[in-house]
N, C-alpha and C positions, 0 to 999 in steps of 0.2 A: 504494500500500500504506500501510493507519495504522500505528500502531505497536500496535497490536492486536492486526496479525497476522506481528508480528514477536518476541509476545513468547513464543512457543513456541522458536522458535529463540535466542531470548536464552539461555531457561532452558537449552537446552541446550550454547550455546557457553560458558557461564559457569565448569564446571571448567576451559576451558581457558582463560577468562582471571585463572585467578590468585588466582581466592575459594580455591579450596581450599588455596592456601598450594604448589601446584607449579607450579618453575618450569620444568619441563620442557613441563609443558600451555600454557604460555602462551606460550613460547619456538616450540613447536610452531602454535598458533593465529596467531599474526604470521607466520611463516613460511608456510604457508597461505594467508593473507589475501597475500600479496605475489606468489605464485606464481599465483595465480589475477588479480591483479591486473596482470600480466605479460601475462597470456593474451587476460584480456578489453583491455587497453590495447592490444594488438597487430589483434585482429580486432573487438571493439567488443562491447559486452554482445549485444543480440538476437542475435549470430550465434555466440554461445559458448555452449557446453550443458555442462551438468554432468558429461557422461560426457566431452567433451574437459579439462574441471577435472580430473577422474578420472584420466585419463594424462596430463598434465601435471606432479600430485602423487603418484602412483603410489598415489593413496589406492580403494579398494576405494568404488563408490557407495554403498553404505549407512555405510560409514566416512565419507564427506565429509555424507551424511544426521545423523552421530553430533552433527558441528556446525552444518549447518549445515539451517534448514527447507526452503527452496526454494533456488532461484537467487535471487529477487528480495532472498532474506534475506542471503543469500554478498553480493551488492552492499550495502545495508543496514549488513550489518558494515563492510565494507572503508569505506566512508561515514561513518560512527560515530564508529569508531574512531581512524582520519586525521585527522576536525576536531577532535574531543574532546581528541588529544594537541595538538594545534597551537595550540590557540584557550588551553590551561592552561597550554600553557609562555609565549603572549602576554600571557597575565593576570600572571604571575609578572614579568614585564620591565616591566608597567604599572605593578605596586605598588613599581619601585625610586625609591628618593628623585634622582634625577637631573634637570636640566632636562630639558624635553618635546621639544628637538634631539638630547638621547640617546638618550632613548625612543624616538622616531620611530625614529633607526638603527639600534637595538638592534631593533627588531619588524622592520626590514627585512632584518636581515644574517640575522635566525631564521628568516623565514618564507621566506628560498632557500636559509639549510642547510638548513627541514626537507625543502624541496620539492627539494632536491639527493639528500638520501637516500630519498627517495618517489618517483621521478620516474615510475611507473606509478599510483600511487594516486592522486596529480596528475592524469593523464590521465582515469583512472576519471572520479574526481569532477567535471573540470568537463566532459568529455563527457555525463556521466549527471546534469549540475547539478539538472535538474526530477522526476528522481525524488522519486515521493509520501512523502518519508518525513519525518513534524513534527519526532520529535525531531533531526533533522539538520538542519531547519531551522530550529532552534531555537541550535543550536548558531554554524551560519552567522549568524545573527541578533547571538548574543553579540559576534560576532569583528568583523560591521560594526561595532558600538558602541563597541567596544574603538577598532579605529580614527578612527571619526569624533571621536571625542571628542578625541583627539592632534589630529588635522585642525583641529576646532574651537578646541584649544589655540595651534595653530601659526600661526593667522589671526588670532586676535584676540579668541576667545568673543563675539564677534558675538551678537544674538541674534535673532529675528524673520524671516518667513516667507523674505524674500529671502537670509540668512545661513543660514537653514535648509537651503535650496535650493543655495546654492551649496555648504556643506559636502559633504552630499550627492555633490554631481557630482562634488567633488573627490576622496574616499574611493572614491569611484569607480574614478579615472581611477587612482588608485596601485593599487587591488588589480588593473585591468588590466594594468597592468605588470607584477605579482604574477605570475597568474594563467596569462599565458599564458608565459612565459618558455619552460619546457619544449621549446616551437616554434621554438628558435633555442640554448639553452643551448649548449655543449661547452666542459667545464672545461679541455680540451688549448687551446682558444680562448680564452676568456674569463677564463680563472684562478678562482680562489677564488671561495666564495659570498661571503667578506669581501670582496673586493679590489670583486665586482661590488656591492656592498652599498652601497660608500662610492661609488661614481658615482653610482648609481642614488638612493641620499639626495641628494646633492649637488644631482642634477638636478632631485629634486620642490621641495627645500627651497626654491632658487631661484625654483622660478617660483613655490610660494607665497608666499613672501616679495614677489614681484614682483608677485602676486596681488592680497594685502590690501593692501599699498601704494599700488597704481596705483588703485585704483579710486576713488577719491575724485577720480581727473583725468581719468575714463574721460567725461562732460560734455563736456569740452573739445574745439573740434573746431579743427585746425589753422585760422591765418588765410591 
C-alpha cells in the first residue's frame, strides 16, 4: 500500500487524533489503535478481520469504517503512529547537551519504556516490518540515523566505506536487542525498563569500546 491510498483514511482518522482540539477523540483513537493491536499481536494480521476488530472494541463496522479505510489502513495507523511517537521523543534525548554515553543510555532506557508500554504495537510492527507503507518507512529511516550517528559517535567518527560498514552492523546489532526483547521480557523477572536499560548499555558500550579499540591489533596473529 502507498501512502496514497492511505490518505483517505488519514483524513478521516484525523478528528480523532486531536486536530480538532478533542481530547476525548484522541484518547478514544489510541485506545482503538491498542485494542486492535492486542488482537492482531495475538492471532497475526492476515488472520484478523475487521468484524473480529469489531467485537473486540465493541465498535459497530461502519463505526470502526468512521476511522478507519480498510484493514491494511487500521495497520498503517497502528504503524505510524508507534514510530512517529518513538522516533520524536528519540530526537528530543539526541538534542540534550550530554556526553554521547548518556545519550546512548538515555535512547536505550526510552526505547524499553516505550516498548514496555507498547508491548503489542511492538509485536504489530516488527511482525508486519515489510509492510508497503513509505511514510513508515520513512520514519524507521529517521530513527536508524538517529542511532547510527551515536554509534558512529561512540566508535570514533571513523569515516570511509569500511567505518561505514561496520557502523552499520553495529546499529544493527543494538536495535536487535531493541527489537526483539518482547520475546523474553517479564518485568516480575527482569525488573524495570531502567534497571534493564543500564545492563543492556553497559553490555553494548563495552564491547564497543572493545570494538574500536581492538581493531587496530585485529593484524596480529598470535606467535
Amino acid at each position: 500500500m502507498t501512502d496514497k491510498m492511505v490518505h483517505a483514511g488519514r483524513r478521516k482518522a484525523r478528528k480523532s487524533d486531536g486536530v480538532d482540539g478533542s481530547r476525548v477523540d484522541g484518547e478514544r483513537f489510541d485506545w482503538l489503535l491498542a485494542k486492535a493491536s492486542t488482537l492482531i499481536a495475538s492471532q497475526g494480521f492476515h488472520h484478523t478481520s475487521m468484524r473480529e476488530v469489531s467485537r473486540a472494541t465493541g465498535y459497530s463496522l461502519a463505526g470502526l469504517y468512521h476511522y478507519f479505510e480498510s484493514k491494511e489502513d487500521l495497520l498503517f495507523q497502528i504503524q505510524d503512529r508507534f514510530f512517529l511517537r518513538l522516533v520524536q521523543e528519540q530526537e528530543e534525548i539526541c538534542a540534550r547537551r550530554a556526553s554521547v554515553q548518556e545519550r546512548f543510555r538515555a535512547l536505550i532506557e526510552n526505547h524499553l519504556a516505550f516498548f514496555a508500554r507498547h508491548a503489542d504495537e511492538l509485536k504489530v510492527c516488527t511482525y508486519e516490518m515489510h509492510a508497503p507503507f513509505e511514510r513508515v518507512a520513512a520514519t524507521r529511516k529517521r530513527y536508524y540515523r538517529l542511532m547510527a550517528d551515536v554509534v558512529r559517535e561512540l566508535v570514533g567518527g571513523a569515516s570511509g566505506r569500511a567505518a561505514d560498514l561496520r557502523v552499520r552492523h553495529q546499529t544493527m546489532f543494538v536495535f536487535g536487542a531493541l527489537n526483539w526483547i518482547f520475546m523474553w521480557y517479564d518485568a516480575r523477572k527482569d525488573g524495570s525498563p531502567a534497571h534493564l536499560a543500564e545492563e543492556l548499555s553497559r553490555f553494548i558500550l563495552n564491547g564497543l569500546a572493545r570494538t574500536s579499540g581492538s581493531r587496530r591489533g585485529e593484524a596480529r596473529k598470535p606467535r
